[in-house]
C-alpha atoms as an extended CHARMM CRD file, in Angstrom:
* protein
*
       255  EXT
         1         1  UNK       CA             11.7350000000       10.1370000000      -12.0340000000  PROA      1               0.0000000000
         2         2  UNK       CA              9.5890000000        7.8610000000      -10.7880000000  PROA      2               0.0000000000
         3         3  UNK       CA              7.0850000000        8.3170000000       -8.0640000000  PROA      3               0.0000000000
         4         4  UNK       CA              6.6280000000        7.3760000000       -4.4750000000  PROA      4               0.0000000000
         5         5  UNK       CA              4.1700000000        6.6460000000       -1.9240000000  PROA      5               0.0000000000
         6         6  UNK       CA              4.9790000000        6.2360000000        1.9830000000  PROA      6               0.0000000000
         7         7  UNK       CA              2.5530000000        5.1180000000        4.1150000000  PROA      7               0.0000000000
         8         8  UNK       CA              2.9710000000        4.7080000000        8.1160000000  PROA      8               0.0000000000
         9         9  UNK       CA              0.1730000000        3.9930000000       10.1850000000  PROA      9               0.0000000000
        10        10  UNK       CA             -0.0440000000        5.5700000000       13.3780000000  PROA      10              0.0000000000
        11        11  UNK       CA             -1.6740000000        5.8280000000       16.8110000000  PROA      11              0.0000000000
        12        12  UNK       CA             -1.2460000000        8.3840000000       19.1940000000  PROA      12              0.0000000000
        13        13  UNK       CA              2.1060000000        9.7980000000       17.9980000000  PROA      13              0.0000000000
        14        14  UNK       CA              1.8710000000       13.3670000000       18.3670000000  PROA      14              0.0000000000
        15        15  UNK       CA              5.5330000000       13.3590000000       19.8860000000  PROA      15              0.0000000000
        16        16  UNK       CA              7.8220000000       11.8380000000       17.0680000000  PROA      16              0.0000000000
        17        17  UNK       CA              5.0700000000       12.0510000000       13.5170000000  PROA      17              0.0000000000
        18        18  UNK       CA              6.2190000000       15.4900000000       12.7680000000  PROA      18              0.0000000000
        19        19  UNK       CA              9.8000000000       14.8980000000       12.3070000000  PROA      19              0.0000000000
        20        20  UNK       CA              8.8240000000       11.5060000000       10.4180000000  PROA      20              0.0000000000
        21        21  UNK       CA              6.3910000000       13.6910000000        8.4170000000  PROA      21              0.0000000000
        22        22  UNK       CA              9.0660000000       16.0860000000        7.0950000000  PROA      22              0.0000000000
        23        23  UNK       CA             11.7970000000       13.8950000000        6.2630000000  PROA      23              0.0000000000
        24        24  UNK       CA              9.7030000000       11.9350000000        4.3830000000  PROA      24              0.0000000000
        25        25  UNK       CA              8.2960000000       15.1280000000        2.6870000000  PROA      25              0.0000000000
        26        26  UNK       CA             11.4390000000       15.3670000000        0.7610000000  PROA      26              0.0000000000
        27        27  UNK       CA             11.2740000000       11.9900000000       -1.0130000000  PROA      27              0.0000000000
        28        28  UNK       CA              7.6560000000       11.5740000000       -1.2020000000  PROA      28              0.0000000000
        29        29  UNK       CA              4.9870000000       12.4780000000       -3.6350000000  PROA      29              0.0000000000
        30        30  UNK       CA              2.1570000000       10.9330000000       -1.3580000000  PROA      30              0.0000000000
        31        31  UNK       CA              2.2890000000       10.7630000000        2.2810000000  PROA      31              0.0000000000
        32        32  UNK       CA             -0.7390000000        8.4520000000        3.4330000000  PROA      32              0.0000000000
        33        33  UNK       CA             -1.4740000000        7.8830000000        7.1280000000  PROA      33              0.0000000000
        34        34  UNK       CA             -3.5670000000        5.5820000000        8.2450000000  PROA      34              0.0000000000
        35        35  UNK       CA             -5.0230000000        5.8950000000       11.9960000000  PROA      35              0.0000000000
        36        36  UNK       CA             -6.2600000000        3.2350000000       14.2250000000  PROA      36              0.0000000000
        37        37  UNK       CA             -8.2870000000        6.1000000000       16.7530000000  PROA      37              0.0000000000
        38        38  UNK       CA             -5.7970000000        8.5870000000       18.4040000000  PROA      38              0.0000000000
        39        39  UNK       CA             -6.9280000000       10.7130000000       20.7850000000  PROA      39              0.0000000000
        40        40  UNK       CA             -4.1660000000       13.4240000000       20.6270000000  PROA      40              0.0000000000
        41        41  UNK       CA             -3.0460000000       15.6640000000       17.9700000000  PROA      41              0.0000000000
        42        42  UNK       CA             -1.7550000000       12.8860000000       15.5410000000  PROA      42              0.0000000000
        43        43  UNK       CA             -4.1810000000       14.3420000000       12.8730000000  PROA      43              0.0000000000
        44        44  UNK       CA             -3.6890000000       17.5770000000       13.3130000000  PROA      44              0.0000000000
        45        45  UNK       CA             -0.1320000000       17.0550000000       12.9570000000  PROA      45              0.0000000000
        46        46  UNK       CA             -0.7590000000       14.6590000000        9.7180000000  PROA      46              0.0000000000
        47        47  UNK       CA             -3.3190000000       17.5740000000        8.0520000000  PROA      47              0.0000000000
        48        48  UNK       CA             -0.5690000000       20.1730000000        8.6870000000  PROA      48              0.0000000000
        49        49  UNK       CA              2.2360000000       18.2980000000        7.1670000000  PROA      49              0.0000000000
        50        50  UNK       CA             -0.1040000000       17.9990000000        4.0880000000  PROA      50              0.0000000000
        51        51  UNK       CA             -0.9250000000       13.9400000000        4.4150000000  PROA      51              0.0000000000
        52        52  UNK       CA             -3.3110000000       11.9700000000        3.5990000000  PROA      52              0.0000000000
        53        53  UNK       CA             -5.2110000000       11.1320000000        6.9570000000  PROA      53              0.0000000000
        54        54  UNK       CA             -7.4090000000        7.7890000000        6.8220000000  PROA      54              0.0000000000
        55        55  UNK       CA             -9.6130000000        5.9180000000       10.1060000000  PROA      55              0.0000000000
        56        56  UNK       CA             -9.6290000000        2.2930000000        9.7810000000  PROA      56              0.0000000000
        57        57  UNK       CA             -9.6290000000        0.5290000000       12.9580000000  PROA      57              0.0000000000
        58        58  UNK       CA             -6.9040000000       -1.5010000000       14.2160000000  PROA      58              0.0000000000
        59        59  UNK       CA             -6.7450000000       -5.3470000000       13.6850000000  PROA      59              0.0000000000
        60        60  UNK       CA             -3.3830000000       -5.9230000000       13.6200000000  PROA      60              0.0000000000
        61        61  UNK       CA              0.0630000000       -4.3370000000       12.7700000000  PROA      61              0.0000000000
        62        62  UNK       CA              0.3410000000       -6.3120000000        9.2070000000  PROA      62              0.0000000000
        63        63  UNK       CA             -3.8130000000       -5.6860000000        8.2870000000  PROA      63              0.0000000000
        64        64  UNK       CA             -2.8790000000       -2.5500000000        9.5480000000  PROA      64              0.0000000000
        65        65  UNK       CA              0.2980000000       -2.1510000000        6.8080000000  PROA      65              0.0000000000
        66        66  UNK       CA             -1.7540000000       -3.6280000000        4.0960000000  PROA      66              0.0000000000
        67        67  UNK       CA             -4.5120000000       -1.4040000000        3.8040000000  PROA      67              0.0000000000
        68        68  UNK       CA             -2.5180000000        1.6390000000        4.0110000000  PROA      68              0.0000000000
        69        69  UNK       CA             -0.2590000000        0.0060000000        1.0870000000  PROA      69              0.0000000000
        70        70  UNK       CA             -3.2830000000       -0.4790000000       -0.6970000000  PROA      70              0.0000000000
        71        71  UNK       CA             -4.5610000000        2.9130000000       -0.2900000000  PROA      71              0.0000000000
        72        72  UNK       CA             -1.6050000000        4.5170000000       -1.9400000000  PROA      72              0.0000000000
        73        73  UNK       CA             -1.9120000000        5.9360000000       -5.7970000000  PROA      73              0.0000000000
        74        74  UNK       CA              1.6090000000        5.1140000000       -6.9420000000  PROA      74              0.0000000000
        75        75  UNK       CA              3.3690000000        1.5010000000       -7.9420000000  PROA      75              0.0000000000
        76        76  UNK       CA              6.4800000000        2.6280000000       -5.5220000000  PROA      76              0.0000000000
        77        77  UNK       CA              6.3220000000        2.5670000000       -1.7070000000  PROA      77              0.0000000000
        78        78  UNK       CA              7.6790000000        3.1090000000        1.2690000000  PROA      78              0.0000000000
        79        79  UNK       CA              6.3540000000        1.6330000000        4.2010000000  PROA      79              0.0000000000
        80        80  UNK       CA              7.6090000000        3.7250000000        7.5560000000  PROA      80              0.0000000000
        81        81  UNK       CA              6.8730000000        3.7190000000       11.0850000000  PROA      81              0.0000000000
        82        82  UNK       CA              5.9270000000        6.8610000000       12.9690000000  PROA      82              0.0000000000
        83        83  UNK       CA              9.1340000000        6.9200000000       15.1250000000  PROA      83              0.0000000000
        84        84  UNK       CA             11.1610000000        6.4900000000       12.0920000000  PROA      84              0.0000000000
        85        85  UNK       CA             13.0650000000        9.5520000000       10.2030000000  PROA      85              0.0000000000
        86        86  UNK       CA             15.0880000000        9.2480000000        7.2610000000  PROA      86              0.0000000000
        87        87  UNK       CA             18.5600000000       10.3940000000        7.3380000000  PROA      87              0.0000000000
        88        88  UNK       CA             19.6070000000       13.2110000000        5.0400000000  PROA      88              0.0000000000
        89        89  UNK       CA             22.3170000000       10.8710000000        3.5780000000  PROA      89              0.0000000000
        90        90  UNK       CA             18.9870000000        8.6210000000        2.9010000000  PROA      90              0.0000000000
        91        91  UNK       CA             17.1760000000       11.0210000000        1.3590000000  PROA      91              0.0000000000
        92        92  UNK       CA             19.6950000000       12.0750000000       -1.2520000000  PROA      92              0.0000000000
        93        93  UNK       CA             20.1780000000        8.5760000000       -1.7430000000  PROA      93              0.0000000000
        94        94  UNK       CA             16.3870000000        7.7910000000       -2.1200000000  PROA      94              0.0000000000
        95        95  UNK       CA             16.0730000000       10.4340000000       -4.3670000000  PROA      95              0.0000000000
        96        96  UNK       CA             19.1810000000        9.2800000000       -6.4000000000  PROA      96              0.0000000000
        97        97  UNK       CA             17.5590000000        5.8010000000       -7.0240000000  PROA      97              0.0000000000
        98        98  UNK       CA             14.4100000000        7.3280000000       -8.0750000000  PROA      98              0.0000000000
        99        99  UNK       CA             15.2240000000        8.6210000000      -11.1000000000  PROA      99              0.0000000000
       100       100  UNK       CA             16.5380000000        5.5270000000      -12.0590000000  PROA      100             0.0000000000
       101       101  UNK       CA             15.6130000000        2.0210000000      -10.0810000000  PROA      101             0.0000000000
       102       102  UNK       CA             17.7150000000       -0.7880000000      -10.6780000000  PROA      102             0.0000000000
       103       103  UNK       CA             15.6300000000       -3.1880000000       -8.6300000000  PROA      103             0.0000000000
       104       104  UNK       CA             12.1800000000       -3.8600000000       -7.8750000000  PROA      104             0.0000000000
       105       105  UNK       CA             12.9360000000       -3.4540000000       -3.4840000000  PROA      105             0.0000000000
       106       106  UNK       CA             15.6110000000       -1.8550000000       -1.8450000000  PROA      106             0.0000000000
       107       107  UNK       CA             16.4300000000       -2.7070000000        1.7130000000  PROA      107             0.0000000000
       108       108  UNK       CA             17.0500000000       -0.6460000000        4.6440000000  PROA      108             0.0000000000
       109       109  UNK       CA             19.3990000000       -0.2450000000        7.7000000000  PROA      109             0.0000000000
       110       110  UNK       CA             17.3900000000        1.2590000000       10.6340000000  PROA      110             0.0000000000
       111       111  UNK       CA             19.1370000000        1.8330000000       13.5300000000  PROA      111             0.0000000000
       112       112  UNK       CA             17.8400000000        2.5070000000       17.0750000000  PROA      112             0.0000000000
       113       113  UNK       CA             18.1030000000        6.2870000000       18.3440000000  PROA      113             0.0000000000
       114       114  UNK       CA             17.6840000000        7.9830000000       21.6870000000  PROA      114             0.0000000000
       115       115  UNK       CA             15.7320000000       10.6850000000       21.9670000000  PROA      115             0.0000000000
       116       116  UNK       CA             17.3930000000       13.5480000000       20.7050000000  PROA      116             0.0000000000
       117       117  UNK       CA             20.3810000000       12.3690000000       19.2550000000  PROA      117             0.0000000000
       118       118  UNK       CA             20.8880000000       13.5660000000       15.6230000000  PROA      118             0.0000000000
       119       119  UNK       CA             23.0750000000       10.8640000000       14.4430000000  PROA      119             0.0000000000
       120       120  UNK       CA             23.5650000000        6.8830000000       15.3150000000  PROA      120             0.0000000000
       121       121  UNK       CA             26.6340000000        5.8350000000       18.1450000000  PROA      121             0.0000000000
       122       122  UNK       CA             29.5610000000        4.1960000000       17.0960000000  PROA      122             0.0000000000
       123       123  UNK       CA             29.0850000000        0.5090000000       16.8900000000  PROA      123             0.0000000000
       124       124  UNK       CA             25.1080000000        0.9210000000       17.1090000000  PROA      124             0.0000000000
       125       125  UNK       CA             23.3750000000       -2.3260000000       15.8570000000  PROA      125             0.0000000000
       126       126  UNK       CA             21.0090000000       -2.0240000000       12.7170000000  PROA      126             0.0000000000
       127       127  UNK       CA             18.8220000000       -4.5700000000       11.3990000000  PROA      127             0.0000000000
       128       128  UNK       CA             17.6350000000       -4.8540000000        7.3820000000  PROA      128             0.0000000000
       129       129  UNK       CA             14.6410000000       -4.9330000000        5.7940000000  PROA      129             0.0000000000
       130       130  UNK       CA             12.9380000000       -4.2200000000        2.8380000000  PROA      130             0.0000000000
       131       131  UNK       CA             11.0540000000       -0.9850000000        2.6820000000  PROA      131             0.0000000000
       132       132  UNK       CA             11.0840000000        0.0770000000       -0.7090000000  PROA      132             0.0000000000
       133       133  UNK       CA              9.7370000000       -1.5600000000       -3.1880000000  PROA      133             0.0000000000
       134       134  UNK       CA              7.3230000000       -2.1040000000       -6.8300000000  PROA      134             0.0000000000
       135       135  UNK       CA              3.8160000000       -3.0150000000       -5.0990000000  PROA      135             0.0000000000
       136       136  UNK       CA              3.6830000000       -4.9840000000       -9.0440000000  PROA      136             0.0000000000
       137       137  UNK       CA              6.7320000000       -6.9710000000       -7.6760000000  PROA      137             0.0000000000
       138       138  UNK       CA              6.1870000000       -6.9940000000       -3.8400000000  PROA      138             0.0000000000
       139       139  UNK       CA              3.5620000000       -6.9250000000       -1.4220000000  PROA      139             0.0000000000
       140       140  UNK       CA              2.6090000000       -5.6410000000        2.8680000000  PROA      140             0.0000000000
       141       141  UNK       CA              0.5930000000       -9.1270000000        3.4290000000  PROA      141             0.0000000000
       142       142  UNK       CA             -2.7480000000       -9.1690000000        5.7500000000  PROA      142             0.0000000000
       143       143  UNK       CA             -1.5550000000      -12.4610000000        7.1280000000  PROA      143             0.0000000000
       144       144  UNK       CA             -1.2840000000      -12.4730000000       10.8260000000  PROA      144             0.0000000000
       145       145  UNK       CA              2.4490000000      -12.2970000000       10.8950000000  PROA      145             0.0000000000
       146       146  UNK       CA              5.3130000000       -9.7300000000       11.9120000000  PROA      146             0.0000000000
       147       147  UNK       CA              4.5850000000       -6.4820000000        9.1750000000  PROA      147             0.0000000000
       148       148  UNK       CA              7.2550000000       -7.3890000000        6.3570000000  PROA      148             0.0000000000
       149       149  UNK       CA              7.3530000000       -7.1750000000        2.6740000000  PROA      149             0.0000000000
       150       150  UNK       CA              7.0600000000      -10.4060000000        1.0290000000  PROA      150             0.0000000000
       151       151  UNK       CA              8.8240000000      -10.3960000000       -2.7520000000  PROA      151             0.0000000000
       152       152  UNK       CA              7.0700000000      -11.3490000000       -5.5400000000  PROA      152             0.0000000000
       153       153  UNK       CA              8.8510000000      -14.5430000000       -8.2340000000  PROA      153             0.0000000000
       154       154  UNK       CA             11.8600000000      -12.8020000000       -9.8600000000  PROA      154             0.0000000000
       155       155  UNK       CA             11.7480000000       -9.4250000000       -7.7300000000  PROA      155             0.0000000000
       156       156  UNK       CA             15.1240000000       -8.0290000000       -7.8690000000  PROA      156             0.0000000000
       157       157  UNK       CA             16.5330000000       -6.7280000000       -4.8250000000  PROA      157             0.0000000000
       158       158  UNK       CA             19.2140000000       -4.0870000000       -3.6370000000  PROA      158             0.0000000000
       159       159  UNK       CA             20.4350000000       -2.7130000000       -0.4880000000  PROA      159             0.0000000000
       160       160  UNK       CA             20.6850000000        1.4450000000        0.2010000000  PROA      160             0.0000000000
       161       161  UNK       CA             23.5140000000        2.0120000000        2.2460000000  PROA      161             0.0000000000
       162       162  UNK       CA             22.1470000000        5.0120000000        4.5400000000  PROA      162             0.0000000000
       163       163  UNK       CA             20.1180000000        4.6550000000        7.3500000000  PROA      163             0.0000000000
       164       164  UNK       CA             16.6000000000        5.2700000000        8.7280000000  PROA      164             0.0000000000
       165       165  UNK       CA             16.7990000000        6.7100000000       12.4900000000  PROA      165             0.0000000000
       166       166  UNK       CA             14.5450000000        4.6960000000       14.8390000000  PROA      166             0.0000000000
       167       167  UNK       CA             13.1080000000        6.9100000000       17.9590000000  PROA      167             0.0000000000
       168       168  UNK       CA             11.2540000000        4.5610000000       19.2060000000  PROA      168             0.0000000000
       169       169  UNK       CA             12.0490000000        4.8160000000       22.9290000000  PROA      169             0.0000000000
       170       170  UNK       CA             10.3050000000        8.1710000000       24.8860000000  PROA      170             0.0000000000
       171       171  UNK       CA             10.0230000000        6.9610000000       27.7450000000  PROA      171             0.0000000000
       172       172  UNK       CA              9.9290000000        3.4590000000       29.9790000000  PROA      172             0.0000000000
       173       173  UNK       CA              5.9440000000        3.6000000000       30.5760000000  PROA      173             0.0000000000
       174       174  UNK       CA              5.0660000000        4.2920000000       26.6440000000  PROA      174             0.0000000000
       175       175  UNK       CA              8.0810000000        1.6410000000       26.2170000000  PROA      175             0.0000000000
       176       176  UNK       CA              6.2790000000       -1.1760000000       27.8760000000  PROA      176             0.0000000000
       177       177  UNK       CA              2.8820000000       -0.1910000000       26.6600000000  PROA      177             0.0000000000
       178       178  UNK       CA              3.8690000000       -0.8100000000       23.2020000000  PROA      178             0.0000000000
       179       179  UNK       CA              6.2270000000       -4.2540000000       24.1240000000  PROA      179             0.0000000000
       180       180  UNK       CA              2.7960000000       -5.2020000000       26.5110000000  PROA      180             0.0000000000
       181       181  UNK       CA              0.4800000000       -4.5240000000       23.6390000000  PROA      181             0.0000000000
       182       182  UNK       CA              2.5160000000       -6.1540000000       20.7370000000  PROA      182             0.0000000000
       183       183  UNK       CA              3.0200000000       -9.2640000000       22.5640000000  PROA      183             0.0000000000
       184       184  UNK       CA             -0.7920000000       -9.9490000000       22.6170000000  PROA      184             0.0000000000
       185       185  UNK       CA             -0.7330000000      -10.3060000000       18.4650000000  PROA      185             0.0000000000
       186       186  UNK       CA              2.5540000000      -12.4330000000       18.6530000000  PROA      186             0.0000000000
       187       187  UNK       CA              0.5450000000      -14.9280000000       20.8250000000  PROA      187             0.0000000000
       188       188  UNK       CA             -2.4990000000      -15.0740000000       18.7960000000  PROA      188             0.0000000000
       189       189  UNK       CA             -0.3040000000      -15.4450000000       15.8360000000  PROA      189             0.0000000000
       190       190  UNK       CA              1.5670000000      -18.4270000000       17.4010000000  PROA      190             0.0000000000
       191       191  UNK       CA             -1.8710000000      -19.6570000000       18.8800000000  PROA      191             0.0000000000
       192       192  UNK       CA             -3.7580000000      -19.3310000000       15.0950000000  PROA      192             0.0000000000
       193       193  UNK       CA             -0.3280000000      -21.0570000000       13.8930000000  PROA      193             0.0000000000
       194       194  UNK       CA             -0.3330000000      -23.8900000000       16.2160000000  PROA      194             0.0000000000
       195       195  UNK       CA              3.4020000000      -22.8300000000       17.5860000000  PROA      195             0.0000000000
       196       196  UNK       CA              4.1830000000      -24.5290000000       20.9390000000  PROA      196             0.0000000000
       197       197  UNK       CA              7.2220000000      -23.3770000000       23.3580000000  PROA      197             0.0000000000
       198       198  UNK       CA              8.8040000000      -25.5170000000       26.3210000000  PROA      198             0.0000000000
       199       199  UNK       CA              8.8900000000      -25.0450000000       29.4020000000  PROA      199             0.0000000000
       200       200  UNK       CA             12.5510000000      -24.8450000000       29.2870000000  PROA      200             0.0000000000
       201       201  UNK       CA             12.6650000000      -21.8050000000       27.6750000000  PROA      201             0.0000000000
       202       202  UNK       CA             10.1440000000      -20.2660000000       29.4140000000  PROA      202             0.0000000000
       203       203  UNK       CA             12.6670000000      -19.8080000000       32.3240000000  PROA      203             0.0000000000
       204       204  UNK       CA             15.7880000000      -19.3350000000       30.1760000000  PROA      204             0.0000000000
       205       205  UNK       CA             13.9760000000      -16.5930000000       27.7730000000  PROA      205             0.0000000000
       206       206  UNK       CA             14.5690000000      -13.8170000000       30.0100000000  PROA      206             0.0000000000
       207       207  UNK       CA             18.1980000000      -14.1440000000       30.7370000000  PROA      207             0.0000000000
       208       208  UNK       CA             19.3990000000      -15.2950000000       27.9260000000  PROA      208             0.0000000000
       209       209  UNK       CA             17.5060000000      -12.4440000000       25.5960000000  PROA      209             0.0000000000
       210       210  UNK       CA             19.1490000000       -9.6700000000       27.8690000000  PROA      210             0.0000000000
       211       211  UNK       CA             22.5700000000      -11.1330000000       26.7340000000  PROA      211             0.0000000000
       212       212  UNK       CA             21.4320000000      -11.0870000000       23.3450000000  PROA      212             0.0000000000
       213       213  UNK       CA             20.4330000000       -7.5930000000       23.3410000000  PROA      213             0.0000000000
       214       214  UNK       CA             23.0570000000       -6.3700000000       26.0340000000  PROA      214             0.0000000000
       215       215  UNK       CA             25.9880000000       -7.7140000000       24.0070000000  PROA      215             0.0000000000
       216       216  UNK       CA             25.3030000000       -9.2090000000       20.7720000000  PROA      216             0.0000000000
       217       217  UNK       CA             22.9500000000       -6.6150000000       19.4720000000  PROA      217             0.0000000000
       218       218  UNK       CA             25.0010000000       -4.2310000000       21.5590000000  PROA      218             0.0000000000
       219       219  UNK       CA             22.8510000000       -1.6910000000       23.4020000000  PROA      219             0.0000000000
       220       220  UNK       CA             25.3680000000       -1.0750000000       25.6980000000  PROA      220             0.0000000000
       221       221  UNK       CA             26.5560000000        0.8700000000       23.5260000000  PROA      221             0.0000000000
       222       222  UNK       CA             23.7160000000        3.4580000000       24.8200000000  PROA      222             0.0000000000
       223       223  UNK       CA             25.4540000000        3.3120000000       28.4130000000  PROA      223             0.0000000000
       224       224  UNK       CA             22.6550000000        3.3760000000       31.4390000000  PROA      224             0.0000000000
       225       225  UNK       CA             19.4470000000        3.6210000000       28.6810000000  PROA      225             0.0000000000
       226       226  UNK       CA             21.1410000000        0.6490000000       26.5710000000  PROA      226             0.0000000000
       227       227  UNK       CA             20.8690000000       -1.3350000000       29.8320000000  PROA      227             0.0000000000
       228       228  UNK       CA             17.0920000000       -0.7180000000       30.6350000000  PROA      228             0.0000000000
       229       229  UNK       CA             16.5320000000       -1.3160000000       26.8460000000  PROA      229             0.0000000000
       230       230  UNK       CA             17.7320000000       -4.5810000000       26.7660000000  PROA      230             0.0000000000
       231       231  UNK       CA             16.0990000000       -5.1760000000       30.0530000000  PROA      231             0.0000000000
       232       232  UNK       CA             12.5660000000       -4.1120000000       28.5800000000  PROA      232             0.0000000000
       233       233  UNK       CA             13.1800000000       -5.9670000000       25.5260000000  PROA      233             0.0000000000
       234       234  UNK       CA             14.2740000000       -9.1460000000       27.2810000000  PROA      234             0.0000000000
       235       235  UNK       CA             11.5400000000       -9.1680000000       29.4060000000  PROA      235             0.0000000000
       236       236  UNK       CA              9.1150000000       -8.8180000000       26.1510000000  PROA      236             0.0000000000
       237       237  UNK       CA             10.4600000000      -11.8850000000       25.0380000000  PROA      237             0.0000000000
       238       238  UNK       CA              9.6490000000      -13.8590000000       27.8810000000  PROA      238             0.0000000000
       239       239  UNK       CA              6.0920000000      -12.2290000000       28.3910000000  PROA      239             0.0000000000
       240       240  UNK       CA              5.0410000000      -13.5210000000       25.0660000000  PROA      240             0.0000000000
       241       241  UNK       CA              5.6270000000      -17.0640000000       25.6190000000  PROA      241             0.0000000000
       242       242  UNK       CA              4.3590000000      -16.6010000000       29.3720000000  PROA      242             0.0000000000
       243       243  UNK       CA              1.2950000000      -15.2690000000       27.7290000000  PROA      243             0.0000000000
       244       244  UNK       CA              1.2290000000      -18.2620000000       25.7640000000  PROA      244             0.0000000000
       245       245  UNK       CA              1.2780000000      -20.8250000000       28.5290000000  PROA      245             0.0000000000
       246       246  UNK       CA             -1.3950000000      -18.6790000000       30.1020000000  PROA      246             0.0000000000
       247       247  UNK       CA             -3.7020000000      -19.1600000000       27.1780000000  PROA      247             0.0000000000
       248       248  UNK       CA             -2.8740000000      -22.6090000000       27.2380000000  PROA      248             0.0000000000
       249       249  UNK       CA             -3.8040000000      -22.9310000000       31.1800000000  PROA      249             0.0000000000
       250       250  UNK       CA             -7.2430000000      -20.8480000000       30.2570000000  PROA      250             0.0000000000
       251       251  UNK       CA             -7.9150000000      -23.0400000000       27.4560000000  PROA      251             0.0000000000
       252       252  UNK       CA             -7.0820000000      -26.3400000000       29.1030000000  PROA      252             0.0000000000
       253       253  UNK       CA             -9.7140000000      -25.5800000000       31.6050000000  PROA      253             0.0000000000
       254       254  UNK       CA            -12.6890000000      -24.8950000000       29.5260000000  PROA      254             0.0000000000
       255       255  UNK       CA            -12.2580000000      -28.6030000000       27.8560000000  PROA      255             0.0000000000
C-alpha cells in the first residue's frame, strides 16, 4: 500500500480540527499542520491527535497550501481544510485506492454540512476538486490564486465517489469573518492580475448571487440556515468587487 500525507493548514480552529484530525487518522500515515498564529487550543488539539504542528506565517491561502505540501515526507497527498471530515464511506474508499492507485489525482465531492448533522440532506449541492494526488504528477501552486491542485502533462485523473463533509458554518459572526477576510486576497489577486469589473455588476452581484446560491446551488435545501447562507455568501460576492472599486477610488487619488 502506498503511503499518504494530509496536510491542512489551520488558524484558530479549536472547534471543528479534532473531528478533521481523527477521520483523517484512519487514512493517513502523516498528518502535517501548518499554523498561521492561533491563539486558542488549535495546537494542543494538533499535538494530541499525534500531528505534525508547524508556524509559518500567513501570506495567503495558496502560499499557505504550498508549503505545507512541501513539508510532507510522502509522494501522495491530501490536501484538507480544518472544517472538513471524511466520510466513513470515504475512508474505506481511500483506503481501497491505496493499495492500488489507478491514477495520479483523484477528485472529491465535498458537500456543505450544518453543524451537527452526521450525514449530507437530500439534494445537497457538492462541488469537485482534486485533493488527492502524486506531488511527482501534481502540484498546491504559491501563485496568488484560489488554493487548487494544478496537474502535471499526462497526470491521469479519477473521481472517488464518497464525500468529504464540509462544517464550515459555526456561526454568522465567524461566518463573515472568514467571507470579510478572504475577500481581501481575491482583490489583491484581481488587482496583481490586472482584472477589471463594471459597474453593472457591481449592483447586480448581490441579487443575482443569492439566486445562484438560493436555488441553483440549492441551499434551501438547509431551510431558515440555507437562506442566511446564501445571503452571507451573496453578499461576499459583491464585497469583493466593492472592495475593488474602493482600491480603485484610493488609487486614483494618489496619481
Amino acid at each position: 500500500m502506498m503511503k499518504l500525507s494530509v496536510y491542512i493548514v489551520t488558524l484558530n480552529e479549536e472547534k471543528r480540527l479534532e473531528k478533521t484530525l481523527k477521520a483523517a487518522a484512519k487514512v493517513a500515515d502523516e498528518i502535517v499542520v501548518v499554523d498561521s498564529g492561533s491563539t486558542d487550543k488549535t495546537k494542543e488539539i494538533a499535538l494530541k491527535n499525534k500531528a505534525k504542528f508547524i508556524f509559518h506565517k500567513w501570506k495567503n491561502i495558496s502560499a499557505q497550501k504550498h508549503f505545507a505540501q512541501n513539508k510532507c515526507q510522502n509522494d501522495w497527498v491530501l490536501s484538507l481544510d480544518a472544517d472538513e471530515v471524511l466520510s466513513d464511506d470515504l475512508i474505506r474508499e481511500i483506503k481501497e485506492m491505496m493499495k492500488n492507485p489507478e491514477a495520479d489525482a483523484y477528485k472529491m465531492k465535498i458537500c456543505d454540512m450544518l453543524p451537527n448533522e452526521q450525514k449530507p440532506r437530500l439534494l445537497a449541492k457538492t462541488y469537485n476538486q482534486v485533493r488527492l494526488y502524486n506531488r511527482k504528477k501534481a502540484n498546491m501552486p504559491d501563485d496568488l490564486t484560489h488554493d487548487r491542485v494544478v496537474l502535471g502533462e499526462n497526470c491521469r485523473v479519477k473521481q472517488l465517489k464518497s464525500k468529504v463533509l464540509h462544517y464550515s458554518y459555526i456561526g454568522l459572526t465567524q461566518f463573515w469573518f472568514k467571507l470579510n477576510m478572504y475577500t481581501d486576497e481575491l482583490v489583491k489577486t484581481a488587482i496583481a492580475k490586472n482584472k477589471k469589473y463594471s459597474r453593472l455588476r457591481l449592483y447586480t452581484e448581490m441579487p443575482r448571487q443569492f439566486l445562484v446560491y438560493y436555488f441553483k446551488k440549492r441551499y434551501f435545501v438547509y431551510g431558515t440556515a440555507g437562506f442566511w447562507m446564501a445571503t452571507s455568501y451573496a453578499y461576499f460576492r459583491f464585497l469583493k468587487i466593492a472592495k475593488w472599486f474602493e482600491w480603485q477610488a484610493w488609487n486614483n487619488e494618489r496619481k
